[in-house]
Phi, psi and omega in degrees: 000136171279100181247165176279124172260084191338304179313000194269142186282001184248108169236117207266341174280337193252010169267318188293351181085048211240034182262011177282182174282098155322118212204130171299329139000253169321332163296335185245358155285299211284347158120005154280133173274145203265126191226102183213146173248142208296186174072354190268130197286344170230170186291161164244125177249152185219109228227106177281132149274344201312315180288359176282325194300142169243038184281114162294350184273020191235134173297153191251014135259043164284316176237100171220217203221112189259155178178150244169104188279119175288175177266019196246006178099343180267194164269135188259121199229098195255161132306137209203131173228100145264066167304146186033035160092358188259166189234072206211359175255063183257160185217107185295131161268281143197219162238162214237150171232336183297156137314266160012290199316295204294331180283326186302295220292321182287005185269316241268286192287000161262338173061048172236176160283107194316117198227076173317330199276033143238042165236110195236122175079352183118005180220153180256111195286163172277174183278329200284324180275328158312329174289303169325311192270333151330300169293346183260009177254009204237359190282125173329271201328334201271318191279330139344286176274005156285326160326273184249099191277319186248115181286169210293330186275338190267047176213351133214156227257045188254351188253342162285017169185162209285153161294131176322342187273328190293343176287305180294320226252353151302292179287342158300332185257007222192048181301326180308338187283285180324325160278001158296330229254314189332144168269161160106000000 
């Protein structure tokens, strides 16, 4: 397993320059997703850990990583549980300004190494399930609607739904339909 070793004397985040100011930019390279409900006045980014863990018995929304920009330049930084689906389990960690903060902290709750290319979608993989889900995005079919995501009806959106003409020309031919529908 790739875990963090306090003892290593090489600390490989701070030769990448990764001591900058956290930025939404940087939240959605490293693989957090913008997650906001209404009334909340700045965006939310969300980081699952659940799926890293490898207690199969853990949901991969058991755990995540919330952060939120205050208005003083740092970040607002919670602990996040939606056990069952609910959005109701938080624990404000404090605030945060660093990249570093942020890496420190999934590593700390994952007891992996910050590895953004196993944050995929918004979660953080074991490497063997990042690799998996790599490969299953790389299978013809997948790379096929990664290609053409949209077919000719779904791209334009004048065939998805009937024309005034086509409407008349419904009820003209289909008087019956037009007096069920009439109120009164």
């Amino acid at each position: 397993m790739n875990t963090v070793n306090p003892c290593d004397p090489v600390d490989e985040r701070a030769a990448a320059g990764v001591d900058a100011l956290i930025t939404e930019v940087w939240l959605h390279d490293v693989g957090f997703r913008w997650h906001q409900f209404e009334r909340q006045p700045a965006k939310h980014w969300v980081l699952w850990l659940g799926a890293s863990l490898s207690d199969y018995m853990v949901s991969h929304q058991d755990l995540g990583v919330e952060v939120a920009q205050a208005f003083d330049g740092t970040w607002f930084c919670w602990i996040r549980s939606d056990t069952a689906g609910r959005y109701h389990r938080f624990l404000h960690v404090r605030h945060l300004r660093l990249q570093d903060e942020v890496a420190r902290l999934v590593e700390g709750l994952t007891g992996q190494r910050w590895t953004p290319a196993h944050h995929i979608s918004g979660h953080v993989y074991t490497p063997e399930r990042a690799a998996r889900i790599r490969g299953e995005r790389m299978r013809l079919d997948n790379v096929l609607l990664a290609r053409n995501p949209f077919g000719a009806v779904e791209q334009d959106d004048s065939r998805g739904r009937a024309l005034p003409e086509h409407l008349e020309d419904h009820a003209r031919r289909n008087p019956a339909d037009k007096q069920e529908r009439s109120p009164g």
